[in-house]
N, C-alpha and C positions, 0 to 999 in steps of 0.2 A: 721159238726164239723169243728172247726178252724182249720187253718195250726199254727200250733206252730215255724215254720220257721218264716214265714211270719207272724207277730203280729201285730195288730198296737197297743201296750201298751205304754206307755209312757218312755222315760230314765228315772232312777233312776238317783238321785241325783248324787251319786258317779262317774256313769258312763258318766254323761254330764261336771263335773268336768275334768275327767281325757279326754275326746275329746278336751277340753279348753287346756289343759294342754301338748297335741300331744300324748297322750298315747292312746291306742284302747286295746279293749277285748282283739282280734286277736294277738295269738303268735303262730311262727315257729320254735319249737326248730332247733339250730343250732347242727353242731358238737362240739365245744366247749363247746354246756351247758346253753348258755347265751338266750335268747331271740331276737326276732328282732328289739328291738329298738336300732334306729344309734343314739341316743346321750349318753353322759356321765351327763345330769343335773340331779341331785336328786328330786326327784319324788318331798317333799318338797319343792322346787326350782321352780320347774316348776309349780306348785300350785299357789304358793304367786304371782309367775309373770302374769299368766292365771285373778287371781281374780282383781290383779292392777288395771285390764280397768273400774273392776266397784265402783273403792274408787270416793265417792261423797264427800269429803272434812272431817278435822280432825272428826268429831265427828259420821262418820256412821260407823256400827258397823257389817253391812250385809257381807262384805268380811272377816271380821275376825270371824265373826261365823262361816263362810263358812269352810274355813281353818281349824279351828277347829273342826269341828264336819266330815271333811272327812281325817283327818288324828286323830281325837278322842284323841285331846293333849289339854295342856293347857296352850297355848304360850298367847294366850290374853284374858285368863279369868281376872284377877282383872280388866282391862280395861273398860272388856265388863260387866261383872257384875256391876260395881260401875255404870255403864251411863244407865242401867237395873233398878237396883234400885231406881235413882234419878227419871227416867219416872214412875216406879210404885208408888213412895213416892207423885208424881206429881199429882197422879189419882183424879178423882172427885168421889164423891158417898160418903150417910151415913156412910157404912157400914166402907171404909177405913180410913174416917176421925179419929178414933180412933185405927188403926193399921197402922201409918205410919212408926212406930221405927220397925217395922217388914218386911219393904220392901227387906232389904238386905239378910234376911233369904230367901225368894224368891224366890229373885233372884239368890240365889248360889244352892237354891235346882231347880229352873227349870234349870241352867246350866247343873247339874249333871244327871237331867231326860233326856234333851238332844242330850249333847255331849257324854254321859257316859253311858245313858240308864238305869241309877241306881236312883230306887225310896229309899225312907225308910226313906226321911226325915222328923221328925214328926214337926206336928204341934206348936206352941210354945203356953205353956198354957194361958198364957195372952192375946193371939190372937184369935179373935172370927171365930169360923169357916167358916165361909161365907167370912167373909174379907181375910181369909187367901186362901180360893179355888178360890177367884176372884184375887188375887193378884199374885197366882202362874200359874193358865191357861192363864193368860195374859200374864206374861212372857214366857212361854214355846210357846206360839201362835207368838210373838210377835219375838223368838231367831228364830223358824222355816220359816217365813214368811220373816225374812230379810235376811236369809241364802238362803231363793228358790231365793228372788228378786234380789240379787247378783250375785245369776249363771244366772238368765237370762238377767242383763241388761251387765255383761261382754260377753255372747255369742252375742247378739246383734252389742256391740261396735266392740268385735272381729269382726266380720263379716264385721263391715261398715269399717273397716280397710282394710279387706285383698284387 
């Protein structure tokens, strides 16, 4: 049987965030009440600065996923959905050639499957279901994939920083 101390599981997302960001599990309540972290910068704050290292030029969208899906807000959804959808309207294959006015739907419903963890968006009837389930796994693959490659090429630069 494993030692449950000793894991070797991988960090969750959250938690490699919040190590970028100077934050740890680890709390010592004080007398006060307060925790032990010495700074005063808002968890937000400290977030946006932590993902900085990994902004690769106006148009990547990895850090602000990021952001967003660990503080479960929507500071840069119209951004990131509109530049979601232009790559799904972009796609190649039969099937989307005749669901391209539906990329935007998509894209707003894999945001909210996402960031928000809330399914329920229907299909749009004019949208043929295969173009619609290939247009939406891609984007939900495609939010998830640039939000992991974010925390990991900012924990990198951090590193070659410090």
């Amino acid at each position: 049987m494993g030692n449950l101390l000793w894991s070797s599981d991988r960090p969750e997302f959250c938690e490699r965030i919040a190590k970028l960001a100077g934050g740890t599990t680890y709390r010592e309540p004080w007398a006060t009440g307060g925790g032990s972290s010495g700074d005063n910068l808002p968890d937000a704050h400290a977030i946006a600065t932590a993902l900085a290292y990994a902004k690769q030029g106006p148009d990547d969208i990895g850090p602000d996923v990021a952001y967003c899906l660990v503080l479960q807000n929507d500071s840069y959804r119209l951004r990131v959905v509109r530049l979601l959808a232009v790559a799904i309207g972009s796609m190649d294959g039969r099937e989307i050639r005749h669901a391209r006015q539906f990329a935007s739907q998509a894209a707003e419903a894999a945001w909210d499957a996402v960031i928000h963890l809330k399914g329920g968006h229907r299909r749009p009837l004019e949208c043929a279901q295969q173009a619609w389930d290939k247009m939406l796994l891609t984007a939900i693959a495609t939010l998830h994939d640039k939000a992991w490659d974010a925390v990991s090429l900012a924990e990198r630069k951090y590193r070659s920083a410090a």
